[in-house]
N, C-alpha and C positions, 0 to 999 in steps of 0.2 A: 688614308684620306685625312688631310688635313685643314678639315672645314669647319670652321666654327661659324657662330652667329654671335651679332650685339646689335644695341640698338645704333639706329639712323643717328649718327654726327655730322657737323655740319663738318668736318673734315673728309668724312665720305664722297661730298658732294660732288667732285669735278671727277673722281674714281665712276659715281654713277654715270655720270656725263658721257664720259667715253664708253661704259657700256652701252648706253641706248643708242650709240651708233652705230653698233653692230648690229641695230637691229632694221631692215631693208623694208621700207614701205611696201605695202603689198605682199610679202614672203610669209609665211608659215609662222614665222617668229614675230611680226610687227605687232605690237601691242597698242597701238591705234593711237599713241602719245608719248610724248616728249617732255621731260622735265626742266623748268624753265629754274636754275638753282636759287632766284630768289625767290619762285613759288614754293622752293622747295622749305627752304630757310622761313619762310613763313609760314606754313604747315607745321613746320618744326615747335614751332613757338606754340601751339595750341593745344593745350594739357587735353581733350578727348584724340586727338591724333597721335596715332600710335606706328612707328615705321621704326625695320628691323633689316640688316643685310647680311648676307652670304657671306664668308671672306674664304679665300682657300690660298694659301699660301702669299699671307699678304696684299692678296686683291682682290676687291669687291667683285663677286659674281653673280649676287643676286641681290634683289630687294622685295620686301613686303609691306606693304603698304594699307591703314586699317584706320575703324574710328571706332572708339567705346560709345556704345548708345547706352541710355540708359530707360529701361522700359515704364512709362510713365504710371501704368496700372499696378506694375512688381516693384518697384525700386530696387529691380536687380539689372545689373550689366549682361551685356551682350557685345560680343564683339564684330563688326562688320568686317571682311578680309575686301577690302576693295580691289588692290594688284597685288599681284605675284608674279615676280620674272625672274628667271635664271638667264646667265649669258648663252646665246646658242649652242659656242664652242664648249657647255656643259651638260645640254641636254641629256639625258637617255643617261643616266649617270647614279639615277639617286638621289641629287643633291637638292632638288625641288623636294620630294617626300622627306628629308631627313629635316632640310628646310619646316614645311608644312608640321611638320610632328615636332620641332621648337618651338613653335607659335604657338598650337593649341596648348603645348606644356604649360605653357608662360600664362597660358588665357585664364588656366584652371589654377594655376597658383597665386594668379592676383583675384582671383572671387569672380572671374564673366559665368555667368550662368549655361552660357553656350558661344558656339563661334560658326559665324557662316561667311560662305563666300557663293559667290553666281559665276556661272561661265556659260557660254556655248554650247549649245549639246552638241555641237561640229569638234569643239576642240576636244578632242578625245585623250590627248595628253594630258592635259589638264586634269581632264576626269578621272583619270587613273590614277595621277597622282594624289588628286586628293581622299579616292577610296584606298589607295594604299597607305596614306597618312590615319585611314579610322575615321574618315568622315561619312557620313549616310548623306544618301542622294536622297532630295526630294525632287518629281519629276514634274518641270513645266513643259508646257508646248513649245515653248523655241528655245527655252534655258532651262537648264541644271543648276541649281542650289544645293550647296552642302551642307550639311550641319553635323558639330560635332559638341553632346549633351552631355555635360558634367555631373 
């Protein structure tokens, strides 16, 4: 497996582009959004926005997508995981969890105190992935939050 991770450049951008086409309104994969590259290019710009892609052999397969909070009672960081997407044609592969276990690496090596993410309690994919990257479920009524404590 030749997958690496780095952060969001804006040379990524039209690489992500074509990803999110693969993804079919309504299907199992649609992520409910479309990235517009100069919303992207201006999230870019914003030192608490933090976004990180997949690459496997030269091409972007995923992206993660995130904002450092800063807790106003601690003065310590936290990291919010907003998306997470891997390409379909990668699914069921790994590459989400090895993904997800870069991130929080990265979380706990720049000082975040903790790192969460929320999904569906439907997406069961998701959910796996993220208990097999080492994150603990907190359980809501219609969403799952993970959290993963440094």
């Amino acid at each position: 497996m030749d997958l690496t991770f780095e952060n969001l450049q804006e040379k990524h951008i039209p690489e992500l582009e074509e990803m999110f086409t693969q993804f079919n309104p309504g299907d199992e994969h649609d992520v409910g959004y479309k990235h517009n590259p100069e919303q992207v290019k201006t999230f870019l710009t914003e030192e608490q926005n933090i976004a990180f892609v997949a690459i496997l052999n030269d091409k972007v397969v995923g992206c993660i997508f995130g904002y450092a909070l800063t807790i106003i009672d601690e003065a310590e960081k936290e990291f919010f995981i907003y998306g997470v997407d891997i390409h379909p044609d990668h699914h069921s592969k790994g590459y989400g969890t090895a993904f997800m276990k870069f991130v929080l690496d990265w979380a706990k090596v720049n000082g975040f105190r903790e790192s969460f993410v929320m999904t569906n309690r439907d997406n069961v994919a998701a959910c796996r992935c993220y208990e097999k990257a080492g994150m603990e479920q907190d359980d809501w009524e219609t969403a799952r939050s993970y959290t993963a404590e440094y």
